[in-house]
C-alpha atoms as one frame of an Amber mdcrd trajectory, in Angstrom:
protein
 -28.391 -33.213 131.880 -30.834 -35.369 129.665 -31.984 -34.659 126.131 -35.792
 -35.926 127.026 -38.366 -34.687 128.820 -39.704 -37.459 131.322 -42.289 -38.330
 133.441 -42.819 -40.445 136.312 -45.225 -41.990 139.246 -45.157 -41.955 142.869
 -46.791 -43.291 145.638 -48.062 -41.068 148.474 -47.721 -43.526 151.524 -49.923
 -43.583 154.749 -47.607 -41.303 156.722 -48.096 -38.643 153.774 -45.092 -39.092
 151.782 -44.193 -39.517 148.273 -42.091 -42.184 147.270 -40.578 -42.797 143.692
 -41.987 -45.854 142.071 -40.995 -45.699 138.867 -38.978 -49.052 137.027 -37.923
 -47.213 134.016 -35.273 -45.709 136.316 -34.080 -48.750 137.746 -35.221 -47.518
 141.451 -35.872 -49.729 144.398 -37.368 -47.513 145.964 -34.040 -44.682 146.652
 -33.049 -43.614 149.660 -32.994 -39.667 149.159 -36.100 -39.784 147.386 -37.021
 -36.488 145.407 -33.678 -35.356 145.463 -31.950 -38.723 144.608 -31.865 -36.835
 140.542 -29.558 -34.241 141.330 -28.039 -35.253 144.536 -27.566 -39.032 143.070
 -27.488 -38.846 139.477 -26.144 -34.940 138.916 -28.831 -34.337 136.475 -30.018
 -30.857 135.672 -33.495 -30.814 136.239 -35.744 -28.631 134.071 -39.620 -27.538
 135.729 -41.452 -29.916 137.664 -45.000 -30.288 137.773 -47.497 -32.802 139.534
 -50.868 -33.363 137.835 -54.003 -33.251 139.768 -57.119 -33.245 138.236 -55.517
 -31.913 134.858 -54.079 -28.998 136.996 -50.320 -28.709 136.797 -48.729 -28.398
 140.203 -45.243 -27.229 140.602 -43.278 -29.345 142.761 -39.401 -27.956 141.900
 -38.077 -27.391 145.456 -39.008 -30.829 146.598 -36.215 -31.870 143.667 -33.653
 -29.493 143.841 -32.455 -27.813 146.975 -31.796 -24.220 145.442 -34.640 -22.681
 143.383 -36.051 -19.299 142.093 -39.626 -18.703 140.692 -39.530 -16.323 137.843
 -42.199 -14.362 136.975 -42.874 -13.740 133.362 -44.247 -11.007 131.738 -45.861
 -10.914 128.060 -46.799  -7.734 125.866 -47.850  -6.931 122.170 -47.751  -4.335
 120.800 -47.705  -2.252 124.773 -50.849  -4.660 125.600 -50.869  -7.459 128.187
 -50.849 -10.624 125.561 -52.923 -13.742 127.107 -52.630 -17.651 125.820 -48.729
 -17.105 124.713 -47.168 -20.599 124.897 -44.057 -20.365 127.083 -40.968 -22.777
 126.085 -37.825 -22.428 128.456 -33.977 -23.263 127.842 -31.693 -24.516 129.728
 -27.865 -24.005 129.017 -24.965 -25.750 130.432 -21.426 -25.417 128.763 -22.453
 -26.138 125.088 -25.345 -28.183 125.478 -28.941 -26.686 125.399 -32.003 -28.815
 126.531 -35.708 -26.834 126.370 -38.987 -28.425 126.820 -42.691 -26.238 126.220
 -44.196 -25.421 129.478 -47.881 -27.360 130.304 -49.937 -24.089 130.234 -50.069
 -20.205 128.744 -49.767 -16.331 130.037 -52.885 -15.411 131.858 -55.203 -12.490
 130.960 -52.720 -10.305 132.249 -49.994 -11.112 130.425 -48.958 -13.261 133.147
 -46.972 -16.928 133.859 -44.562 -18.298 136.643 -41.962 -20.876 136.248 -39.441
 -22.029 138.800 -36.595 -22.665 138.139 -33.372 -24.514 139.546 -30.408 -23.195
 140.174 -27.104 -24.761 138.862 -23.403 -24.061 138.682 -22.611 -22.709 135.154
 -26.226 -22.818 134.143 -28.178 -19.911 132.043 -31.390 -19.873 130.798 -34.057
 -18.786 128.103 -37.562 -18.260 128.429 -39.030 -17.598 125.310 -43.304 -16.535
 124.572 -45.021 -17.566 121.201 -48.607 -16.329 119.796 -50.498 -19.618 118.895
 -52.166 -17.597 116.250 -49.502 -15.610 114.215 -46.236 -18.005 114.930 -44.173
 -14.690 116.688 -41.771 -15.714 118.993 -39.608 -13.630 121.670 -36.629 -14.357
 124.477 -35.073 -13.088 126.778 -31.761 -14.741 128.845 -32.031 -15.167 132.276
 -29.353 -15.861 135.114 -30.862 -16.837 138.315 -29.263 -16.238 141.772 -29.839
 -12.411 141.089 -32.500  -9.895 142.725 -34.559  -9.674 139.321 -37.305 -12.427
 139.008 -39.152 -11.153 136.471 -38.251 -11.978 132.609 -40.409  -8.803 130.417
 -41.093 -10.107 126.592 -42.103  -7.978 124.004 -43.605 -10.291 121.103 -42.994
  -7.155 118.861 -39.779  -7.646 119.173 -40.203 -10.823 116.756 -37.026 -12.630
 116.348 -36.002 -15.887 114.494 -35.101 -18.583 116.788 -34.023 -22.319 116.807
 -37.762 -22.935 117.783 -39.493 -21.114 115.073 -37.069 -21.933 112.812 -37.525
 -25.916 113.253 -41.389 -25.387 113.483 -41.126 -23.541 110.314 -38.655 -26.450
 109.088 -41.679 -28.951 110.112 -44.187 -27.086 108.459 -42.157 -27.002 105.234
 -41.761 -30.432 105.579 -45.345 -31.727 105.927 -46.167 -29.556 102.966 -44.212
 -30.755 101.354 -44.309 -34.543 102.027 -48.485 -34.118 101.086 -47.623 -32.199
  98.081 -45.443 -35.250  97.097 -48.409 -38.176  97.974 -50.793 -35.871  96.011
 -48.540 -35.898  92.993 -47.623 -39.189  93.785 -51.200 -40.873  93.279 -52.036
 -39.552  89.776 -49.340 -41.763  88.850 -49.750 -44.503  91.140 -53.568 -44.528
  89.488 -52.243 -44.898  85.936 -49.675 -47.100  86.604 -52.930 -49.487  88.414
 -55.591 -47.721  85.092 -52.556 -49.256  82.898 -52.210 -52.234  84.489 -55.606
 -53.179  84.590 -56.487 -51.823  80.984 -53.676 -53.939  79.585 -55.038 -56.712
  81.271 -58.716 -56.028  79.663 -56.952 -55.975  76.350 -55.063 -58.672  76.712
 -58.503 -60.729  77.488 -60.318 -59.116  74.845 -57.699 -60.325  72.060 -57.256
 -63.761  73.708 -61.121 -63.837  73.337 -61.068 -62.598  69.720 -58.276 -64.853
  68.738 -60.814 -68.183  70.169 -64.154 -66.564  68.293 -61.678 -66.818  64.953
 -60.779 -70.025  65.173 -63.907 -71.224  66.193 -65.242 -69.821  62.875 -62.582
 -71.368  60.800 -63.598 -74.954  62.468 -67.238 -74.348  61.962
Protein backbone atom coordinates (compact mmCIF):
# COMPACT_ATOMS: atom_id res chain seq x y z
CA UNK A 1 0.00 0.00 0.00
CA UNK A 2 1.72 3.37 -1.12
CA UNK A 3 1.03 6.85 0.17
CA UNK A 4 1.35 8.41 -3.62
CA UNK A 5 -0.56 8.35 -6.40
CA UNK A 6 1.66 7.28 -9.51
CA UNK A 7 1.77 7.11 -12.96
CA UNK A 8 3.50 5.23 -15.51
CA UNK A 9 4.26 4.34 -19.43
CA UNK A 10 3.97 1.36 -21.46
CA UNK A 11 4.71 0.14 -24.64
CA UNK A 12 2.06 -1.59 -26.78
CA UNK A 13 4.30 -4.09 -28.82
CA UNK A 14 3.63 -5.44 -32.42
CA UNK A 15 1.79 -8.55 -31.23
CA UNK A 16 -0.69 -6.05 -29.33
CA UNK A 17 0.56 -6.14 -25.92
CA UNK A 18 1.43 -3.77 -23.28
CA UNK A 19 4.56 -3.98 -21.64
CA UNK A 20 5.75 -1.90 -18.53
CA UNK A 21 8.53 0.45 -19.38
CA UNK A 22 8.83 2.48 -16.72
CA UNK A 23 12.67 3.05 -14.82
CA UNK A 24 11.34 4.76 -11.84
CA UNK A 25 10.30 1.25 -10.75
CA UNK A 26 13.42 -0.39 -11.32
CA UNK A 27 11.69 -2.83 -14.08
CA UNK A 28 13.48 -4.70 -16.78
CA UNK A 29 10.88 -5.26 -18.36
CA UNK A 30 8.82 -7.94 -15.52
CA UNK A 31 7.78 -11.04 -16.23
CA UNK A 32 3.99 -10.94 -15.02
CA UNK A 33 3.55 -7.70 -16.47
CA UNK A 34 0.28 -5.79 -15.32
CA UNK A 35 -0.08 -7.85 -12.47
CA UNK A 36 3.64 -7.91 -11.37
CA UNK A 37 2.12 -4.79 -8.53
CA UNK A 38 0.05 -6.94 -6.60
CA UNK A 39 1.14 -10.36 -7.48
CA UNK A 40 5.03 -9.17 -7.10
CA UNK A 41 5.12 -6.30 -4.93
CA UNK A 42 1.67 -6.90 -2.68
CA UNK A 43 0.66 -3.40 -3.25
CA UNK A 44 -2.93 -2.31 -2.94
CA UNK A 45 -3.78 -0.77 -5.99
CA UNK A 46 -6.25 2.14 -6.02
CA UNK A 47 -8.29 2.95 -9.78
CA UNK A 48 -6.53 2.60 -12.87
CA UNK A 49 -6.96 4.58 -15.80
CA UNK A 50 -5.20 4.77 -19.34
CA UNK A 51 -5.28 8.14 -21.13
CA UNK A 52 -6.23 8.37 -24.69
CA UNK A 53 -6.81 11.41 -26.25
CA UNK A 54 -7.51 13.14 -22.75
CA UNK A 55 -10.18 10.36 -22.20
CA UNK A 56 -9.61 8.34 -19.07
CA UNK A 57 -9.81 4.62 -19.71
CA UNK A 58 -10.20 2.21 -16.94
CA UNK A 59 -7.86 -0.54 -17.11
CA UNK A 60 -8.29 -2.17 -13.26
CA UNK A 61 -8.80 -5.87 -14.15
CA UNK A 62 -5.75 -6.02 -16.30
CA UNK A 63 -3.90 -5.17 -12.65
CA UNK A 64 -5.66 -6.96 -10.21
CA UNK A 65 -7.25 -10.32 -10.70
CA UNK A 66 -10.49 -9.71 -8.50
CA UNK A 67 -12.47 -6.50 -9.20
CA UNK A 68 -15.97 -4.88 -8.81
CA UNK A 69 -17.25 -1.71 -10.68
CA UNK A 70 -19.33 0.38 -8.43
CA UNK A 71 -21.77 2.49 -9.59
CA UNK A 72 -22.26 5.77 -7.90
CA UNK A 73 -25.10 7.69 -7.43
CA UNK A 74 -25.28 11.61 -6.56
CA UNK A 75 -28.42 13.71 -5.32
CA UNK A 76 -29.17 17.27 -3.84
CA UNK A 77 -31.57 18.14 -2.39
CA UNK A 78 -33.88 14.73 -4.18
CA UNK A 79 -32.29 16.04 -7.66
CA UNK A 80 -29.77 14.15 -9.80
CA UNK A 81 -26.49 16.50 -8.97
CA UNK A 82 -24.03 16.66 -12.19
CA UNK A 83 -20.07 17.82 -12.09
CA UNK A 84 -19.66 16.43 -8.26
CA UNK A 85 -15.93 15.62 -7.92
CA UNK A 86 -15.62 12.03 -6.68
CA UNK A 87 -12.52 11.23 -4.22
CA UNK A 88 -12.33 7.46 -3.04
CA UNK A 89 -10.62 5.80 0.16
CA UNK A 90 -9.03 3.04 0.58
CA UNK A 91 -8.63 1.37 4.12
CA UNK A 92 -6.39 -1.33 5.19
CA UNK A 93 -5.81 -2.04 9.01
CA UNK A 94 -5.06 1.60 10.16
CA UNK A 95 -3.75 3.09 7.21
CA UNK A 96 -6.00 5.13 4.76
CA UNK A 97 -4.69 6.12 1.23
CA UNK A 98 -7.43 8.25 -1.15
CA UNK A 99 -6.64 9.89 -4.34
CA UNK A 100 -9.55 12.36 -6.42
CA UNK A 101 -10.91 10.52 -9.30
CA UNK A 102 -9.91 12.12 -13.10
CA UNK A 103 -13.54 13.13 -13.95
CA UNK A 104 -17.23 14.14 -12.33
CA UNK A 105 -21.03 12.64 -11.97
CA UNK A 106 -22.75 12.89 -15.27
CA UNK A 107 -26.04 14.75 -15.92
CA UNK A 108 -27.70 12.12 -14.23
CA UNK A 109 -26.18 12.08 -11.21
CA UNK A 110 -24.06 9.42 -12.45
CA UNK A 111 -20.11 7.96 -12.12
CA UNK A 112 -18.44 4.40 -12.13
CA UNK A 113 -15.33 3.40 -10.44
CA UNK A 114 -13.83 -0.05 -10.18
CA UNK A 115 -12.53 -1.11 -7.71
CA UNK A 116 -10.12 -3.98 -6.40
CA UNK A 117 -10.79 -6.30 -4.14
CA UNK A 118 -8.44 -7.02 -1.13
CA UNK A 119 -8.29 -9.06 2.03
CA UNK A 120 -9.17 -6.74 4.99
CA UNK A 121 -9.79 -3.83 2.71
CA UNK A 122 -12.90 -1.20 3.04
CA UNK A 123 -13.56 1.66 1.24
CA UNK A 124 -15.01 5.32 0.94
CA UNK A 125 -16.32 7.04 -1.89
CA UNK A 126 -17.07 10.38 -1.09
CA UNK A 127 -19.00 13.37 -3.79
CA UNK A 128 -18.13 17.18 -3.42
CA UNK A 129 -20.03 20.30 -5.15
CA UNK A 130 -17.18 22.36 -6.85
CA UNK A 131 -19.33 25.33 -6.19
CA UNK A 132 -20.52 25.31 -2.48
CA UNK A 133 -17.52 23.01 -0.86
CA UNK A 134 -20.41 20.15 0.49
CA UNK A 135 -19.05 16.96 0.82
CA UNK A 136 -20.79 13.39 1.44
CA UNK A 137 -19.62 9.44 2.00
CA UNK A 138 -20.68 6.58 2.18
CA UNK A 139 -18.49 3.10 3.22
CA UNK A 140 -18.38 0.50 0.93
CA UNK A 141 -17.32 -3.31 1.24
CA UNK A 142 -16.94 -4.97 -2.01
CA UNK A 143 -17.42 -8.75 -2.61
CA UNK A 144 -21.22 -8.13 -1.82
CA UNK A 145 -24.37 -8.11 -4.29
CA UNK A 146 -24.80 -4.16 -3.90
CA UNK A 147 -22.71 -2.13 -6.49
CA UNK A 148 -24.17 0.91 -6.19
CA UNK A 149 -22.89 3.59 -3.44
CA UNK A 150 -26.30 6.39 -3.16
CA UNK A 151 -24.90 9.99 -1.78
CA UNK A 152 -27.01 12.53 -0.61
CA UNK A 153 -24.88 15.92 -0.63
CA UNK A 154 -27.63 17.17 1.84
CA UNK A 155 -26.46 15.10 4.08
CA UNK A 156 -23.29 17.53 4.43
CA UNK A 157 -20.80 16.16 6.76
CA UNK A 158 -17.27 17.31 7.91
CA UNK A 159 -14.62 15.11 6.69
CA UNK A 160 -10.75 14.74 6.70
CA UNK A 161 -11.05 16.15 3.06
CA UNK A 162 -13.01 19.22 3.67
CA UNK A 163 -11.51 19.72 6.69
CA UNK A 164 -7.77 19.91 5.19
CA UNK A 165 -9.16 21.91 2.14
CA UNK A 166 -10.66 24.21 4.59
CA UNK A 167 -7.20 23.99 6.59
CA UNK A 168 -5.51 25.08 3.07
CA UNK A 169 -7.76 27.74 2.46
CA UNK A 170 -7.16 29.18 5.94
CA UNK A 171 -3.76 28.92 5.29
CA UNK A 172 -3.32 30.79 1.98
CA UNK A 173 -5.40 33.52 3.53
CA UNK A 174 -3.68 33.79 5.73
CA UNK A 175 -0.07 33.57 4.42
CA UNK A 176 -1.34 36.71 1.77
CA UNK A 177 -2.80 38.52 4.61
CA UNK A 178 0.73 38.28 6.21
CA UNK A 179 2.85 39.49 2.72
CA UNK A 180 0.22 42.30 2.50
CA UNK A 181 0.97 43.46 6.00
CA UNK A 182 4.31 42.52 5.53
CA UNK A 183 5.19 45.11 2.64
CA UNK A 184 3.98 48.35 4.30
CA UNK A 185 6.79 47.70 6.46
CA UNK A 186 9.20 46.27 4.20
CA UNK A 187 8.49 49.82 2.15
CA UNK A 188 9.41 51.97 5.16
CA UNK A 189 12.07 50.10 6.30
CA UNK A 190 13.54 50.68 2.17
CA UNK A 191 11.47 54.79 2.38
CA UNK A 192 13.80 54.93 5.69
CA UNK A 193 16.65 53.65 4.38
CA UNK A 194 16.81 55.60 1.45
CA UNK A 195 15.56 58.94 3.14
CA UNK A 196 18.34 58.61 5.68
CA UNK A 197 20.61 58.22 3.02
CA UNK A 198 19.25 61.60 1.21
CA UNK A 199 19.83 63.28 4.52
CA UNK A 200 22.84 62.08 5.20
CA UNK A 201 24.02 63.58 1.59
CA UNK A 202 22.25 66.67 2.04
CA UNK A 203 24.21 67.50 5.44
CA UNK A 204 27.52 66.15 4.07
CA UNK A 205 26.77 68.69 1.23
CA UNK A 206 25.84 71.51 3.64
CA UNK A 207 28.72 70.86 5.89
CA UNK A 208 31.29 71.40 2.33
CA UNK A 209 29.11 74.74 1.15
CA UNK A 210 30.15 76.04 4.97
CA UNK A 211 33.45 75.57 4.83
CA UNK A 212 33.85 76.63 1.52
CA UNK A 213 32.43 80.00 2.69
CA UNK A 214 34.68 80.27 5.64
CA UNK A 215 37.82 79.75 3.08
CA UNK A 216 36.46 82.22 0.64
Amino acid sequence: MNGNNHGWSEVQLDNGNWVIGDAGFGLAPPEDNQSFFYSERDLLLGPIYFVENDTYIDNMELYVPNTQKITIHTTKMGEDFNDGLIYVLLHYKDKSRGMWLPYQTNESGLAEVNLGIYDGVTYTIGVMNPVATDYAESEISLGHDSNVASIKLDDWKFSKVVINGVLVVLWCIVYIGIIINDRPSEFTKMGNKVGGKLMENRYMNQQIQRRFRKKH
